[in-house]
C-alpha positions as CSV (number, residue, x, y, z in Angstrom):
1,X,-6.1,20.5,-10.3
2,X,-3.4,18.5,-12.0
3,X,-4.8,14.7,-12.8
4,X,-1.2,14.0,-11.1
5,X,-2.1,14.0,-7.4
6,X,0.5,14.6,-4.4
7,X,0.3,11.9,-2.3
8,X,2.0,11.1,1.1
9,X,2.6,7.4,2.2
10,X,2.1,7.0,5.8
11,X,4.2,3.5,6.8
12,X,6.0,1.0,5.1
13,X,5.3,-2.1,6.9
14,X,3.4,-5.3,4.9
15,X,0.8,-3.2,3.6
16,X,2.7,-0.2,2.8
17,X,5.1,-2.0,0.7
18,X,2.0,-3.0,-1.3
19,X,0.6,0.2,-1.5
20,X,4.5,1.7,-2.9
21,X,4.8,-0.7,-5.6
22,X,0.9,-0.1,-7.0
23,X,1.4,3.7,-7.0
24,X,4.5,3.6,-8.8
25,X,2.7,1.1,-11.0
26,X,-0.3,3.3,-11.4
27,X,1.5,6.7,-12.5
28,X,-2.0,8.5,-11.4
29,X,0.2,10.4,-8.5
30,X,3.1,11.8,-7.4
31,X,4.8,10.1,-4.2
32,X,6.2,13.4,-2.6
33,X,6.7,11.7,1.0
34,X,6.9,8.3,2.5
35,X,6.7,8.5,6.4
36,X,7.7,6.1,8.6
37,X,7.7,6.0,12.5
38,X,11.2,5.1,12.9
39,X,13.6,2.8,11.3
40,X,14.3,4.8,8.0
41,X,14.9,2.1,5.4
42,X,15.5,4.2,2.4
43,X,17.3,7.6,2.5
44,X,14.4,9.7,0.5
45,X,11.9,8.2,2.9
46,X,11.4,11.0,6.4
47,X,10.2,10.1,10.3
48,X,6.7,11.0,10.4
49,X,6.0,14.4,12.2
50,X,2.6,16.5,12.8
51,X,4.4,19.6,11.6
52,X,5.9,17.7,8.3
53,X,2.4,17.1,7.0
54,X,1.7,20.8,5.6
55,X,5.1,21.2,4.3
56,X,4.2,18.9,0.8
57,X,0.9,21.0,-0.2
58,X,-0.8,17.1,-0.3
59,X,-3.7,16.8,-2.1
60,X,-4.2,12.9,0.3
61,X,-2.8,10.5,2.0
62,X,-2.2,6.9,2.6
63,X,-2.3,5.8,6.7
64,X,-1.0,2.2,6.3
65,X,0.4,2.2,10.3
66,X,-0.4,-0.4,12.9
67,X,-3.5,0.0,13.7
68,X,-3.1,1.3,17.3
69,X,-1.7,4.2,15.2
70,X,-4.3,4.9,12.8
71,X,-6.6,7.4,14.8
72,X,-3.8,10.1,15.7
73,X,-2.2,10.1,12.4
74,X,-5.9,10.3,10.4
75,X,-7.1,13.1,13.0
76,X,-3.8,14.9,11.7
77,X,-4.9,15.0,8.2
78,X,-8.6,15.7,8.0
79,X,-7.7,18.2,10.6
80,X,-5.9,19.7,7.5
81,X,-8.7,18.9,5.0
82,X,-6.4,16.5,3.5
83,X,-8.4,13.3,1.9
84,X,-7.6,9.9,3.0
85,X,-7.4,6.0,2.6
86,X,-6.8,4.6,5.9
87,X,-6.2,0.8,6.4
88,X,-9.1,-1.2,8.7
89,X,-9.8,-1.2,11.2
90,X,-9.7,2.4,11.2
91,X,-9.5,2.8,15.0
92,X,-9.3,0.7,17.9
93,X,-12.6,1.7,19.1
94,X,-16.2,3.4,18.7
95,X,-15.5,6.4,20.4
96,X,-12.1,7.0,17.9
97,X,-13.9,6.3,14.7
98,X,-17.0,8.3,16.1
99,X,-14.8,11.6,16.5
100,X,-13.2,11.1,12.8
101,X,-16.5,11.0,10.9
102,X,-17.9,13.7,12.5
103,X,-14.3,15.5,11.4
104,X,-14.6,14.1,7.8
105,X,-17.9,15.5,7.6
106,X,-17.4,18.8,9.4
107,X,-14.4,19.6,7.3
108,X,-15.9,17.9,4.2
109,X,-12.5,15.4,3.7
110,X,-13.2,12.5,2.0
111,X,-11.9,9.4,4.3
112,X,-11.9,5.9,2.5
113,X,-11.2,2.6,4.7
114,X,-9.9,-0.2,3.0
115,X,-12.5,-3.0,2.8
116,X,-10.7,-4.3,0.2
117,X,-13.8,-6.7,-0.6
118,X,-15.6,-3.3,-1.7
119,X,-12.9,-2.6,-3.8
120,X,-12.8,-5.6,-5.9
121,X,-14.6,-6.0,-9.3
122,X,-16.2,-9.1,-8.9
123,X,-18.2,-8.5,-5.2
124,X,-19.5,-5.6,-6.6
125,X,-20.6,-7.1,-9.7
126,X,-22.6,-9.6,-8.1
127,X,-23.8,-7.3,-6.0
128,X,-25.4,-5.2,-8.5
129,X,-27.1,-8.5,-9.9
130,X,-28.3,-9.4,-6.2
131,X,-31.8,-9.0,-6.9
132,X,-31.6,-12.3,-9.2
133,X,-31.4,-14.6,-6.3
134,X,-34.6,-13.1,-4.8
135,X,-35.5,-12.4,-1.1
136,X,-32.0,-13.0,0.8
137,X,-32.7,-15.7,3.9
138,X,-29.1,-16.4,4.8
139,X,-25.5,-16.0,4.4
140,X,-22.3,-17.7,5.2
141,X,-18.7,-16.5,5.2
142,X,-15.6,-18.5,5.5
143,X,-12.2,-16.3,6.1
144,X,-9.0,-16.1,7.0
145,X,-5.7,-17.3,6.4
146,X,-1.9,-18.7,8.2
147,X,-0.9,-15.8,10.0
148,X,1.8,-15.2,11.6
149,X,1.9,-11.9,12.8
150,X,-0.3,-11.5,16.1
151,X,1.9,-11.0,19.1
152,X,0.1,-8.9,21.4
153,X,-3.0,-10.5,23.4
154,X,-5.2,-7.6,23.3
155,X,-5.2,-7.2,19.9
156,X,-6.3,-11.1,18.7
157,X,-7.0,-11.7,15.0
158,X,-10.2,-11.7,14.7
159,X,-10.7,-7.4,15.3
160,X,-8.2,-7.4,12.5
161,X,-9.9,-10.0,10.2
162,X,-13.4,-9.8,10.6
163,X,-14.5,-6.0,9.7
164,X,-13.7,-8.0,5.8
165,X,-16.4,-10.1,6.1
166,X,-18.8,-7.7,8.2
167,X,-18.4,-5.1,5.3
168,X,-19.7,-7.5,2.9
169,X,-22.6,-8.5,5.1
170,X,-23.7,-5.0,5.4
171,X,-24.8,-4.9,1.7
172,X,-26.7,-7.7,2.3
173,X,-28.2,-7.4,6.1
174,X,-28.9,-5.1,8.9
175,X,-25.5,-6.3,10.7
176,X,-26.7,-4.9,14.0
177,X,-27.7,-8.4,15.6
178,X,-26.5,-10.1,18.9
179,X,-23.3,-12.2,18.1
180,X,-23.5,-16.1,19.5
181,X,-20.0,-17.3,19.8
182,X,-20.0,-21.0,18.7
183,X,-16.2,-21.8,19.1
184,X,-13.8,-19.5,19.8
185,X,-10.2,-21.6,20.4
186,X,-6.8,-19.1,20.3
187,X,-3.6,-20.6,21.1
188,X,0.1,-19.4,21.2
189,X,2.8,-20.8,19.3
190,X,6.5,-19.4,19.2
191,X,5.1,-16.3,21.0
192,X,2.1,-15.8,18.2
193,X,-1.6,-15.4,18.6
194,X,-3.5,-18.1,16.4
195,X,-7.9,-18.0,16.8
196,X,-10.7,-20.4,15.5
197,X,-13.7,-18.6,16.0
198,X,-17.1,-19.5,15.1
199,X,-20.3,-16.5,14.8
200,X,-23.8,-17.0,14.6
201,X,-25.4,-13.9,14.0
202,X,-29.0,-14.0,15.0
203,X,-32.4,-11.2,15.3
204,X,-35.5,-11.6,16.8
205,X,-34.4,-15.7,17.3
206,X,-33.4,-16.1,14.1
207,X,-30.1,-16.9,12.4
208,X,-29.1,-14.4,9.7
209,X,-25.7,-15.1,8.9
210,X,-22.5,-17.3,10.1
211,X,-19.1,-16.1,10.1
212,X,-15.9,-18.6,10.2
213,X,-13.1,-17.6,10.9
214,X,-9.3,-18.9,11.6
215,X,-5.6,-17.4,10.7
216,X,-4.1,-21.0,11.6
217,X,-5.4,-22.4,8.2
218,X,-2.9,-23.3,5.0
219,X,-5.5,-23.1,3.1
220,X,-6.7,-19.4,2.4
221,X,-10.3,-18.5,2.6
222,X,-12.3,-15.2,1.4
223,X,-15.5,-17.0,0.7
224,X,-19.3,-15.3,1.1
225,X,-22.5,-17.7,-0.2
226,X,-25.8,-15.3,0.2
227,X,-29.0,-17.5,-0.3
228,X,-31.7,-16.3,-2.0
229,X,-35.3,-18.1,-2.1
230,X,-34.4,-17.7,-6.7
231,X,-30.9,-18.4,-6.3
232,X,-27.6,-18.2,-4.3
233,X,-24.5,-15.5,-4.8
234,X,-21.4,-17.4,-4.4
235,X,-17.8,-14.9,-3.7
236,X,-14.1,-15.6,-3.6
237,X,-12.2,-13.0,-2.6
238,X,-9.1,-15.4,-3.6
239,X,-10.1,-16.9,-6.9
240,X,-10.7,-15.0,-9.7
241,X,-13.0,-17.1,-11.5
242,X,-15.1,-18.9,-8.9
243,X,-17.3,-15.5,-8.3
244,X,-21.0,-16.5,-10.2
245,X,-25.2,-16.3,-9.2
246,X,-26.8,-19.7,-9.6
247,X,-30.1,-19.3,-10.0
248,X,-32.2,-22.3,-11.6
249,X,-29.1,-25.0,-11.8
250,X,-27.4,-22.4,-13.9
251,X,-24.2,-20.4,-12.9
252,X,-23.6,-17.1,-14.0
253,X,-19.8,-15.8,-13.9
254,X,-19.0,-12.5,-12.9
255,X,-15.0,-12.7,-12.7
256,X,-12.6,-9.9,-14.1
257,X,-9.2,-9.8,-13.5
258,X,-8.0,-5.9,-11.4
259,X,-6.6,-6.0,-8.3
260,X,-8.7,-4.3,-5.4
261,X,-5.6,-1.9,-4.6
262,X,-5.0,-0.3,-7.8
263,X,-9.2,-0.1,-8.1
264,X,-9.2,1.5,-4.8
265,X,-6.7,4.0,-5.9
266,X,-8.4,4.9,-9.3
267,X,-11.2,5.5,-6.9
268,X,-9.4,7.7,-4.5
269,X,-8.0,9.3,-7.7
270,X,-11.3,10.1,-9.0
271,X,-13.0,11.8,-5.8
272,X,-9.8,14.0,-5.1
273,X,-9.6,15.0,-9.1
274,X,-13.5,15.9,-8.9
275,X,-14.0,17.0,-5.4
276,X,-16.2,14.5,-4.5
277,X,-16.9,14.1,-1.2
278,X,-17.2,9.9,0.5
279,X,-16.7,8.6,3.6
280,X,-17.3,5.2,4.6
281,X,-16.7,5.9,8.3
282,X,-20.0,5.7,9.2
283,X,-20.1,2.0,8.1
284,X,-17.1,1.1,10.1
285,X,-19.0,3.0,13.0
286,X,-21.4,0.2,12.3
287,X,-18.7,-1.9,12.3
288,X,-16.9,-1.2,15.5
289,X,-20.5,-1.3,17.4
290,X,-20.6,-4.5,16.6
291,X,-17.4,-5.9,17.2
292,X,-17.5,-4.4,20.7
293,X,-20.4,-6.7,20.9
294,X,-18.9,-9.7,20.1
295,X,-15.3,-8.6,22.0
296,X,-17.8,-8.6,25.0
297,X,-18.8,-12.4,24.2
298,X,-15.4,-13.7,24.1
């Protein structure tokens, strides 16, 4: 297989501009199609079509669509064994997500969500040195940022936002707890959704982790603090160099400068070029069940 993959863009919204510019950047494939759903904003760029998908010989694709979109256009593709990064949340539900793994794995297609916070240097760093901070009692995460982009009010922010922080959790905990909603305010301003919402997340009575989360904030937030009974893990998702273990009144930085797209493409790189087979589906299957949980709550 040439070590120059043929790739196919799927969107070009907020996130597929980002993904445009870091291929192009990257040289490690070869953009043979951009698809968008309608408006065609540049001429080499086509209106996405099931029958257009076999006509590039792609060796994977991009799905960077709303997210209401996500689960037709991936079914499309691992239908055709065709690897994919697909933007969270993967699907709108259990029941979507739950038919594409068990398609990734019959047809042995790799299929990648983007929790970018798995993707980045420094989370994974410190979580290779977890062990420092001893037996893990707690967690807290702080996230979210001024949005302005919600406008429909069954799709609220926080089943866009918080599948970031529960992805992080998961390395830590056992995320299937019962939710306890704490404050959850949402308000509309100049026809857009804004939330403050509040998580405990408790088992058998006791609190294992806290999530905080608003997209009304100036002040942007990607923050996880895991405490140990040796130490604490301290993450910024947002600032290079405030990622360290302290452990004995001593910090220990772990910060490297990469961004988590262009790792998450070397990655995607890597298990098409070698035929590696990964899926992380059946941690947003893990994901969703949980969020269905708290969607119940609120």
């Amino acid at each position: 297989m040439d070590s120059c993959l043929k790739i196919a863009l799927v969107g070009y919204g907020r996130f597929g501009k980002k993904y445009f510019k870091e291929i192009k950047k990257l040289k490690k494939f070869n953009l043979v199609a951009v698809f968008v759903k309608s408006k065609i904003v540049k001429k080499s760029f086509i209106r996405f079509s099931v029958d257009k998908i076999s006509k590039y010989n792609l060796d994977g694709a991009i799905i960077a669509t709303p997210s209401h979109t996500h689960f037709l256009i991936a079914k499309e593709f691992l239908k055709r064994r065709i690897p994919i990064i697909i933007e969270k949340p993967a699907t709108l539900n259990f029941k979507s997500i739950n038919f594409l793994n068990k398609l990734s794995i019959q047809n042995k297609t790799s299929a990648v969500i983007n929790y970018s916070d798995l993707f980045n240097l420094n989370f994974l760093n410190l979580l290779k040195n977890k062990k420092r901070i001893g037996k893990i009692n707690f967690a807290e995460a702080y996230f979210g940022k001024l949005l302005k982009i919600y406008n429909d009010k069954n799709y609220l922010p926080y089943f866009d936002w918080l599948s970031h922080p529960l992805a992080i959790l998961e390395k830590f905990f056992n995320i299937n707890t019962n939710p306890n909603i704490m404050k959850n305010i949402i308000y509309k301003k100049n026809n857009k959704y804004f939330q403050i919402l509040n998580i405990d997340f408790y088992r058998k009575k006791k609190i294992l982790f806290k999530i905080f989360f608003s997209n009304s904030q100036k002040i942007k937030k990607r923050q996880l603090f895991v405490y140990g009974d040796k130490g604490i893990i301290a993450y910024d998702g947002y600032a290079e160099n405030n990622n360290y273990i302290l452990k004995s009144n001593k910090k220990v930085f772990y910060n490297k400068k990469i961004s988590t797209l262009k790792y998450l493409l070397l990655f995607f790189h890597q298990i098409i070029l070698k035929k590696k087979y990964y899926s992380n589906l059946k941690k947003g299957m893990i994901i969703h069940k949980l969020l269905e949980k708290i969607s119940k709550k609120l």
